[in-house]
C-alpha positions as CSV (number, residue, x, y, z in Angstrom):
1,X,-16.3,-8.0,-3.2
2,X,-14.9,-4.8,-1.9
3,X,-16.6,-1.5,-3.1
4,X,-15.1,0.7,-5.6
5,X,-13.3,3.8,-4.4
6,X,-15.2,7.2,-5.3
7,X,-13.0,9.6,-7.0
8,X,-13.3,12.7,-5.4
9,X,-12.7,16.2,-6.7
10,X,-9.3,17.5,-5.5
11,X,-8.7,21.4,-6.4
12,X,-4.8,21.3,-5.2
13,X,-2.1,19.5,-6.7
14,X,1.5,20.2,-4.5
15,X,4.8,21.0,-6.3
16,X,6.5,19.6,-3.0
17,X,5.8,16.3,-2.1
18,X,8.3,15.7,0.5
19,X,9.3,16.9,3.9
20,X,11.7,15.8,6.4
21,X,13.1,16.1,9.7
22,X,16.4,18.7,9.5
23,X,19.8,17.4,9.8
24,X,18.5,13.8,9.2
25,X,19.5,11.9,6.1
26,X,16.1,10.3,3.9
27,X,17.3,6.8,4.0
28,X,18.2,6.9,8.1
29,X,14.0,7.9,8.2
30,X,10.8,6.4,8.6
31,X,7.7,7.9,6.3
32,X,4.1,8.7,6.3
33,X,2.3,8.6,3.4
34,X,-0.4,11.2,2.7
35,X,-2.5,11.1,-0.3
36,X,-3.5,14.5,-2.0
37,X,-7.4,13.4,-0.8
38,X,-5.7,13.8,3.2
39,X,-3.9,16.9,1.9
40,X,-7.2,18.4,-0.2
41,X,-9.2,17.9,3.5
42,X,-6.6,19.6,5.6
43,X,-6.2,22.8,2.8
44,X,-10.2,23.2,2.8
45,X,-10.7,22.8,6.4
46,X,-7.2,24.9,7.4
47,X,-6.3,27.1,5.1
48,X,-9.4,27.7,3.7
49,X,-11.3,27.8,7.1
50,X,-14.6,26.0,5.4
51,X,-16.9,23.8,7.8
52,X,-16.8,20.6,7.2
53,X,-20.3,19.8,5.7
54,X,-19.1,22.9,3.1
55,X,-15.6,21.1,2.7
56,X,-16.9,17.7,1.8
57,X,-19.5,18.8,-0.8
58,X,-16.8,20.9,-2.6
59,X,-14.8,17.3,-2.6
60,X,-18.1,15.2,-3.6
61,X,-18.1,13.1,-0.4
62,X,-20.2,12.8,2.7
63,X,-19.2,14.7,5.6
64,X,-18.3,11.4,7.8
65,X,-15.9,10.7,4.9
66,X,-14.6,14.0,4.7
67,X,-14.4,13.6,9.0
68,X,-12.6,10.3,8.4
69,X,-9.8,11.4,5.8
70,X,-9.2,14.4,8.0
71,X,-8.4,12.3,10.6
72,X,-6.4,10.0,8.9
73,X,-4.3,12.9,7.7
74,X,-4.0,14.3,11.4
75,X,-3.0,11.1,13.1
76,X,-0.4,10.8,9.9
77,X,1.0,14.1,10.3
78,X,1.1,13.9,14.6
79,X,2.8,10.7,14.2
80,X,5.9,12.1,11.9
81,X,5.7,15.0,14.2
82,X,6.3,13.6,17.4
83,X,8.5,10.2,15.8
84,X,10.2,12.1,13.8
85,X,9.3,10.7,10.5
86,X,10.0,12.4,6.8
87,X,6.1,12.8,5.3
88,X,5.9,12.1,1.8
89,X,2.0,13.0,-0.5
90,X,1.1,10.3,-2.6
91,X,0.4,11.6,-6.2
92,X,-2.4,9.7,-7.8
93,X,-2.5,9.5,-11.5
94,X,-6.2,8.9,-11.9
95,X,-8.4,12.0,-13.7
96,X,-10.5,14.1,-11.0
């Protein structure tokens, strides 16, 4: 039996949820999914410059978690980066 998925507290919900390669229509492009957990981890450790053991209590995870969904997040966004993919955040309807 696979363990059940914390919820985990996410402060920023974004109006935008897609972006894309200029010039380049959406259905000629690959896209990498973020979810808002990926994009709550990059906000608190890049915009709001917070170490990581600080960043994953304010999320309600352990700070290998918070290391692992941060580097999920990173690889996503290098890969549309450099393939030129469009990147698209997951919404997930679930209360936090």
């Amino acid at each position: 039996m696979v363990r059940p998925r914390l919820h985990r507290k996410i402060e920023f919900n974004p109006d935008i949820t897609y972006f894309k390669p200029r010039g380049v229509p959406m259905s000629e492009l690959e896209i990498a999914e973020l979810t808002v957990e990926e994009i709550e981890a990059l906000r608190l450790k890049n915009i709001e410059k917070m170490e990581q053991t600080e960043a994953a209590e304010k999320m309600g995870t352990s700070q290998s978690t918070f290391q692992r969904i941060l580097a999920s997040a990173y690889q996503k966004i290098s890969d549309a980066l450099i393939n030129g993919k469009a990147i698209k955040i997951i919404k997930t309807d679930s209360k936090r």
